[in-house]
C-alpha positions in Angstrom: -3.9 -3.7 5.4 -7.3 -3.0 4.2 -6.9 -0.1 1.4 -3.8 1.9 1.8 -5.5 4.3 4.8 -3.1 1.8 6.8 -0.4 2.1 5.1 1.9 4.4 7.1 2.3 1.2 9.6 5.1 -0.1 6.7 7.1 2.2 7.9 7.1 1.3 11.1 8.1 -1.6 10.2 10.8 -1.2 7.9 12.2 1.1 11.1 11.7 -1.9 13.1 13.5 -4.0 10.6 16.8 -2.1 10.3 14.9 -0.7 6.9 15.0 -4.2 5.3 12.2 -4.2 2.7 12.3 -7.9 2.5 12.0 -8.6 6.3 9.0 -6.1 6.1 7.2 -7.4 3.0 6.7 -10.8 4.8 5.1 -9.3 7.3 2.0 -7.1 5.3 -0.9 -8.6 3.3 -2.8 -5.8 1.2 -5.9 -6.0 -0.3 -7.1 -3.0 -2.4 -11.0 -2.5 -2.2 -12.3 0.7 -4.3 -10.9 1.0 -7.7 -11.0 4.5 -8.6 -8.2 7.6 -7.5 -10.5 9.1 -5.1 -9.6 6.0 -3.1 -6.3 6.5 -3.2 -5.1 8.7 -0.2 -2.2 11.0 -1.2 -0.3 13.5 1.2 2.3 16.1 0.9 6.0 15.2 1.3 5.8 18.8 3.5 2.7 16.9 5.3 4.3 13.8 5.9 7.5 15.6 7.0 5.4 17.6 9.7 3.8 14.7 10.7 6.8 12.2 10.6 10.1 14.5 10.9 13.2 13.4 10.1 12.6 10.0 11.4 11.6 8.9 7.8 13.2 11.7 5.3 11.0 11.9 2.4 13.5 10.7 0.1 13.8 7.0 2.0 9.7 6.9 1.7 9.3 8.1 -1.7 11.0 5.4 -3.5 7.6 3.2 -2.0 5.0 6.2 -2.3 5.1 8.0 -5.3 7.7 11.0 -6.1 5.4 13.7 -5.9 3.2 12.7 -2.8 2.9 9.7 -0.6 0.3 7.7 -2.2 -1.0 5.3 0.4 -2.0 2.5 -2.2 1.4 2.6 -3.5 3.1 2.7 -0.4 1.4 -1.0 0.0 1.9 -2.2 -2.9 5.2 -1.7 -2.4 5.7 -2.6 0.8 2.9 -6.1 1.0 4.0 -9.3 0.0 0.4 -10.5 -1.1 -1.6 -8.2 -2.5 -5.2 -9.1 -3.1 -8.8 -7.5 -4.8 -11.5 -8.8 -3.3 -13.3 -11.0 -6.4 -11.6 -12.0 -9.2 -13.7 -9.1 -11.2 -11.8 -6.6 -9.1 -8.7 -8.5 -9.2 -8.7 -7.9 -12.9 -9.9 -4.6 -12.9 -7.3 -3.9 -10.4 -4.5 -5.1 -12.1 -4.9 -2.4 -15.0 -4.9 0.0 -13.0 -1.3 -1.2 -11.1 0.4 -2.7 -14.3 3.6 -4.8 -12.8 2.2 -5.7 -9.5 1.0 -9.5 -9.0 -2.6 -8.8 -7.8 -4.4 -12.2 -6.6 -8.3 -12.5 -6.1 -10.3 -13.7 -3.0 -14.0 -14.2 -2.5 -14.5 -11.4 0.2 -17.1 -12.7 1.7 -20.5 -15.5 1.2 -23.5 -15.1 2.2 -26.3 -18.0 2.4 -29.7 -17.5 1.0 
């Protein structure tokens, strides 16, 4: 998942996976992008119910996603077995922002002169 705009997919696949967080961790790879909260997409629990009915009952989602809202960001950081920044600058950065979660660093991308 590329931010958490994708995020709503883990929950698909934790229905798919008889709601086994393990079974769907191995399957998501997260890398975070923009760190600042404007980033962070957050929606209503009376949203998502609209949206999602009683297949996932906020309860199940919020112990992923935040109590209040569904963050996204949280929702895949909860839900992503590797979670990545995009340098090791924003890796850093990253990791104060989301104390406790094991943030890794990649190169996002080279360019030759």
């Amino acid at each position: 998942m590329n931010e958490g705009h994708s995020s709503l997919l883990t929950l698909e696949l934790l229905k798919r996976n008889g709601m086994d967080t393990d079974r769907t961790r191995d399957l998501c790879i997260f890398t975070t992008h923009t760190p600042v909260a404007a980033a962070f997409d957050k929606f209503s629990y009376a949203d998502v119910q609209k949206l999602l009915g009683e297949e996932f009952p906020p309860e199940n989602i919020k112990k992923y996603a935040g109590v209040d809202n569904l963050n996204a960001t949280y929702l895949a950081l909860n839900l992503s077995k590797y979670v990545n920044g995009v340098t090791n600058a924003h890796m850093e950065y990253s990791r104060r922002l989301f104390p406790g979660y094991h943030l890794r660093g990649i190169t996002n991308g080279v360019h030759p002169l």
